[in-house]
Backbone as JSON, one array per atom type, in Angstrom:
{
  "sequence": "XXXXXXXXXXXXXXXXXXXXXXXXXXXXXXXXXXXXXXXXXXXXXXXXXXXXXXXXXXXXXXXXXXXXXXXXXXXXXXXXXXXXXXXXXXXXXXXXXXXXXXXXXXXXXXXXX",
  "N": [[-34.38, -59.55, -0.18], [-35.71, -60.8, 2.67], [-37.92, -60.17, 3.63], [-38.97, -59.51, 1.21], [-39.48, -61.83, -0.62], [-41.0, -63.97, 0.75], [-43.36, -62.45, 2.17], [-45.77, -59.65, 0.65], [-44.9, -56.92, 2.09], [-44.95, -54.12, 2.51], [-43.48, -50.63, 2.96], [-44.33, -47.67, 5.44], [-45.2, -44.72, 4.23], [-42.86, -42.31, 4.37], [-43.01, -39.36, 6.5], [-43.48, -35.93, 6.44], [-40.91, -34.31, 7.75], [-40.95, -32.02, 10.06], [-39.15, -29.98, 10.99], [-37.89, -29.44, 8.74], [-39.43, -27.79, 7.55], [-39.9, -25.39, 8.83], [-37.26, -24.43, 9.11], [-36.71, -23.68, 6.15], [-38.43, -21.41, 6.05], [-37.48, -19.58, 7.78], [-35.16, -19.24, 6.68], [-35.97, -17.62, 4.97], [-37.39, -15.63, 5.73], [-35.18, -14.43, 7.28], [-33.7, -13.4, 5.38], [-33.19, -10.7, 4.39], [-34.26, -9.27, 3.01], [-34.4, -6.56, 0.22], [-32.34, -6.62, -2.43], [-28.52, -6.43, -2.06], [-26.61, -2.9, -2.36], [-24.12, -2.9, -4.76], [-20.56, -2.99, -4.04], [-18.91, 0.35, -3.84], [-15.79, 1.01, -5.17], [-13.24, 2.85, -4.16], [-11.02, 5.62, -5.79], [-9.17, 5.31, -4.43], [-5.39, 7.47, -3.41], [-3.83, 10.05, -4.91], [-1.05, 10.05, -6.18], [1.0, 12.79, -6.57], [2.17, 14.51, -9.43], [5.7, 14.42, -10.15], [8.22, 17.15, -10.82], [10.62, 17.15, -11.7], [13.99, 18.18, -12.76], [15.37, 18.61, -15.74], [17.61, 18.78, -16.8], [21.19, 19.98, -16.25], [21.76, 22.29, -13.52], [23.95, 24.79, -12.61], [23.6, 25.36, -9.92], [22.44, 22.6, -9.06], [24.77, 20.81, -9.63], [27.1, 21.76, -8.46], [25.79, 21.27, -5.48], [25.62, 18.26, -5.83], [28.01, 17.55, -6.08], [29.27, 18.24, -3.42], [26.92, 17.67, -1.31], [26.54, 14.52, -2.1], [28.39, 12.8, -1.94], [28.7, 12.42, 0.86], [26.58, 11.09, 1.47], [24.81, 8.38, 3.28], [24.23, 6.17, 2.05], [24.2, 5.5, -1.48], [21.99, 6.1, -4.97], [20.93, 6.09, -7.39], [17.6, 6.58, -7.21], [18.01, 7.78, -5.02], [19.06, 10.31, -5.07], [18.2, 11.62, -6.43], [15.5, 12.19, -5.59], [16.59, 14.13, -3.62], [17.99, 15.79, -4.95], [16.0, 16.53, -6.56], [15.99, 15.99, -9.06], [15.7, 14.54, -12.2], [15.93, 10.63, -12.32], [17.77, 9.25, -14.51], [19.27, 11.36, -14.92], [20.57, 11.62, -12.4], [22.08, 9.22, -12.46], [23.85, 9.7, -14.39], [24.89, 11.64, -13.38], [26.3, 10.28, -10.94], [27.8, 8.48, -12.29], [29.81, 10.19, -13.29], [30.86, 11.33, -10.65], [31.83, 8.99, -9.82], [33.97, 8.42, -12.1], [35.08, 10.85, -11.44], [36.58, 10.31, -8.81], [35.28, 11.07, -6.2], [33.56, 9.61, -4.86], [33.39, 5.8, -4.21], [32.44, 3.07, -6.44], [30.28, 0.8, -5.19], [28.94, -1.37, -5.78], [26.88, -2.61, -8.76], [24.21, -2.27, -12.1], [23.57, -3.51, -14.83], [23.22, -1.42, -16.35], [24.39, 0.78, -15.87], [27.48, 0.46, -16.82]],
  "CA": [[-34.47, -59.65, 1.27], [-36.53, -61.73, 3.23], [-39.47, -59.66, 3.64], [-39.88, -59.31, -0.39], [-39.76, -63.23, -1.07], [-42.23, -64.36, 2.02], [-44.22, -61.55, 2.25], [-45.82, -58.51, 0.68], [-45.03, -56.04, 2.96], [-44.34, -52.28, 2.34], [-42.78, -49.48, 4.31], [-45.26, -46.93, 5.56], [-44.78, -43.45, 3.44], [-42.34, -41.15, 5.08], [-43.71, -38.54, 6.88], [-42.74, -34.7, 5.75], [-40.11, -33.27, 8.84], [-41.32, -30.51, 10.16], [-38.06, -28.38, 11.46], [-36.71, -28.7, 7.77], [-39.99, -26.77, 6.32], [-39.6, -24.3, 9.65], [-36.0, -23.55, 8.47], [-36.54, -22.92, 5.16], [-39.21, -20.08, 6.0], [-36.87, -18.63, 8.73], [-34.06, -18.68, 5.97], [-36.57, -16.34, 3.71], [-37.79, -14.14, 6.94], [-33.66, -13.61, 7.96], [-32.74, -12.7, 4.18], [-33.07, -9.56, 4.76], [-35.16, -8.28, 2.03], [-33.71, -6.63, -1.35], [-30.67, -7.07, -2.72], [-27.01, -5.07, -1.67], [-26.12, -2.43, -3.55], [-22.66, -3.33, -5.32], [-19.53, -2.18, -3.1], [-18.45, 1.25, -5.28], [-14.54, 0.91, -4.97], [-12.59, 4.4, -4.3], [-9.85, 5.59, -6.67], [-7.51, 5.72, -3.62], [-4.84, 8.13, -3.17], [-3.43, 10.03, -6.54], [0.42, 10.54, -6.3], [1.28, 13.86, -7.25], [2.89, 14.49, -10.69], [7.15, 15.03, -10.13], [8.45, 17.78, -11.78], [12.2, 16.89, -11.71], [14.63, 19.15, -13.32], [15.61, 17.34, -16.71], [19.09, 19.58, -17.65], [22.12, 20.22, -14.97], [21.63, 23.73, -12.96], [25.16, 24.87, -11.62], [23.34, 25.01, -8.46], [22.19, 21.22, -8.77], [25.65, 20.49, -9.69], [27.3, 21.85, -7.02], [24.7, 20.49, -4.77], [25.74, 16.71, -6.07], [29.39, 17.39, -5.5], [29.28, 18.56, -2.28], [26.46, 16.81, -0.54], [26.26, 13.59, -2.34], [29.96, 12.01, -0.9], [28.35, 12.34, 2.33], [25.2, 10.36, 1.86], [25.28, 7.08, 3.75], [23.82, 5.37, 0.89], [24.12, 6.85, -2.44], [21.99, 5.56, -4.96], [20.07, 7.37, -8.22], [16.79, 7.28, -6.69], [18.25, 8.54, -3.45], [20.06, 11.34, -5.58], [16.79, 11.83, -7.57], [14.59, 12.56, -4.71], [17.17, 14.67, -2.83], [18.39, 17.1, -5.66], [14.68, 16.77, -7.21], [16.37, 15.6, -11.08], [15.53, 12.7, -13.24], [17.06, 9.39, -12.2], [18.39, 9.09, -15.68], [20.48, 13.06, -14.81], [20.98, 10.9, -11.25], [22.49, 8.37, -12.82], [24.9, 10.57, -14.87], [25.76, 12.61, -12.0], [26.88, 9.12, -9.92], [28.66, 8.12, -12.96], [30.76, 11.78, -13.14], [31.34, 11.09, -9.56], [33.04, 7.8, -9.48], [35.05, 8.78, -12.56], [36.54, 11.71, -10.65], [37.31, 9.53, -7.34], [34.75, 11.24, -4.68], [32.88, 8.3, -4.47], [33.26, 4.12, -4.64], [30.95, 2.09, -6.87], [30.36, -0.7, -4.82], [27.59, -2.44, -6.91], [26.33, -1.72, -10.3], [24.04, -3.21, -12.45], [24.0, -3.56, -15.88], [23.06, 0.24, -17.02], [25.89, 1.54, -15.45], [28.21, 0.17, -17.51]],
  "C": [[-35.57, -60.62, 1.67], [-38.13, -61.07, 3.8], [-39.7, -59.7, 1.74], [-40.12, -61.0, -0.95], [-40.52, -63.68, -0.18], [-43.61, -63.68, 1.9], [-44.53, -60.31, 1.34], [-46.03, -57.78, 1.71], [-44.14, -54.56, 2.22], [-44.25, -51.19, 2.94], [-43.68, -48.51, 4.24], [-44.46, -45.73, 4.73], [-44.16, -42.57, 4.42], [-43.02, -39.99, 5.52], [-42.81, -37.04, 6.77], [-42.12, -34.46, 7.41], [-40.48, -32.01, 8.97], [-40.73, -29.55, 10.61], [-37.42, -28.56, 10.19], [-38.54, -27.74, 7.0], [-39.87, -25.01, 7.4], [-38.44, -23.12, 8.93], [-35.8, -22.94, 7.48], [-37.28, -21.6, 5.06], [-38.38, -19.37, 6.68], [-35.53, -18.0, 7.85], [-34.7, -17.1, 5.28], [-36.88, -15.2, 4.55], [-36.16, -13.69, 7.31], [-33.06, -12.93, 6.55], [-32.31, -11.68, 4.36], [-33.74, -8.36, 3.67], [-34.61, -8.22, 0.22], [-32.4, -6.69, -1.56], [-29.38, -5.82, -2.27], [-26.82, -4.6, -3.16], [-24.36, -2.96, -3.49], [-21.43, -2.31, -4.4], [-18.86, -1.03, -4.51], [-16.81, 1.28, -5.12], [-13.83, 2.57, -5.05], [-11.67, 4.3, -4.71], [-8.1, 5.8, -5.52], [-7.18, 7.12, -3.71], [-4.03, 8.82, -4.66], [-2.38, 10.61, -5.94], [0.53, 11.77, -7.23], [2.83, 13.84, -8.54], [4.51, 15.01, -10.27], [7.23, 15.53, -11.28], [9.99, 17.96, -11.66], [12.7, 17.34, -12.76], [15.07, 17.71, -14.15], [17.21, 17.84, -17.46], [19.5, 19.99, -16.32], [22.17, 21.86, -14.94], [23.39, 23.85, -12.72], [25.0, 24.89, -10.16], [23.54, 23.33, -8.02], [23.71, 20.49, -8.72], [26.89, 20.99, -8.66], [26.81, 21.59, -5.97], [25.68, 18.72, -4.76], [27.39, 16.86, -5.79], [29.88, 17.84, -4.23], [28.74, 17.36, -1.39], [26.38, 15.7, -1.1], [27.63, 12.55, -2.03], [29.53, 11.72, -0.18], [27.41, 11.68, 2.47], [25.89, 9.05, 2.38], [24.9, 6.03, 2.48], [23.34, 6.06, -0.51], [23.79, 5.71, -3.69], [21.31, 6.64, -6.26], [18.58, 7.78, -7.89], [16.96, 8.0, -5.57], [18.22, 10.05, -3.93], [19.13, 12.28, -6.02], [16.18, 12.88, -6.67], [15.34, 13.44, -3.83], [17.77, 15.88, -3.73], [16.95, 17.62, -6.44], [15.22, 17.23, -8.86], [15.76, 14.22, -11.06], [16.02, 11.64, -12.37], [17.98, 9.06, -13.42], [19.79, 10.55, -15.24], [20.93, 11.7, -13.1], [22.26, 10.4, -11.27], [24.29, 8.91, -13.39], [25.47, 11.03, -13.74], [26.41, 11.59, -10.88], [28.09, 8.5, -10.9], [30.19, 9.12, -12.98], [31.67, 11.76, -12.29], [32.27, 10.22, -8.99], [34.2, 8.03, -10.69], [36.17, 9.92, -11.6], [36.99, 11.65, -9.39], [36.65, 10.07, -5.91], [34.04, 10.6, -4.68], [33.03, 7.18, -4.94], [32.44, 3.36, -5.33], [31.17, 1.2, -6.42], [29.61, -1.93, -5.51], [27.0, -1.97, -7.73], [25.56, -2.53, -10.78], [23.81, -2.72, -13.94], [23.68, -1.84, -17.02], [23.66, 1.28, -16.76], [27.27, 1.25, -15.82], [29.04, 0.81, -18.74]]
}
């Protein structure tokens, strides 16, 4: 530049800013002191254990041939949760059903086969 080939001349020494040493004390006075304790996470809600019948009652089975025609949507968890069996006994008992013509399988998927 044209001041360093002409002249020695040199830039006065910066002078320290005095709202950045303000801020950094106001950061340490707003901290807020000691440290957070760690958030303790709660185990939630515990779903109670089903105790679904695992062998066909003659009740349950009369139950499923009666009311299960009539459901609007008939399905093995529907069946499950409404006779309070397995879905696997469900399953069977929807299969039973469309063999002996009181109900349509409209959609299946491959474990009903």
């Amino acid at each position: 530049s044209f001041c360093t080939l002409l002249l020695p001349c040199s830039m006065p020494p910066k002078k320290p800013d005095a709202k950045k040493g303000v801020g950094k004390k106001l950061e340490k006075l707003n901290s807020g002191g000691g440290k957070k304790a760690k958030k303790k996470w709660s185990s939630g809600r515990v779903k109670d254990k089903l105790m679904n019948a695992i062998l066909w009652e003659q009740a349950t089975l009369d139950k499923l041939e009666k009311e299960v025609p009539k459901y609007k949507v008939i399905t093995p968890n529907v069946v499950s949760d409404r006779l309070k069996i397995s879905v696997a006994l469900a399953g069977q008992g929807l299969k039973h059903l469309a063999i002996k013509g009181a109900i349509k399988m409209v959609s299946n998927s491959a474990k009903f086969k």
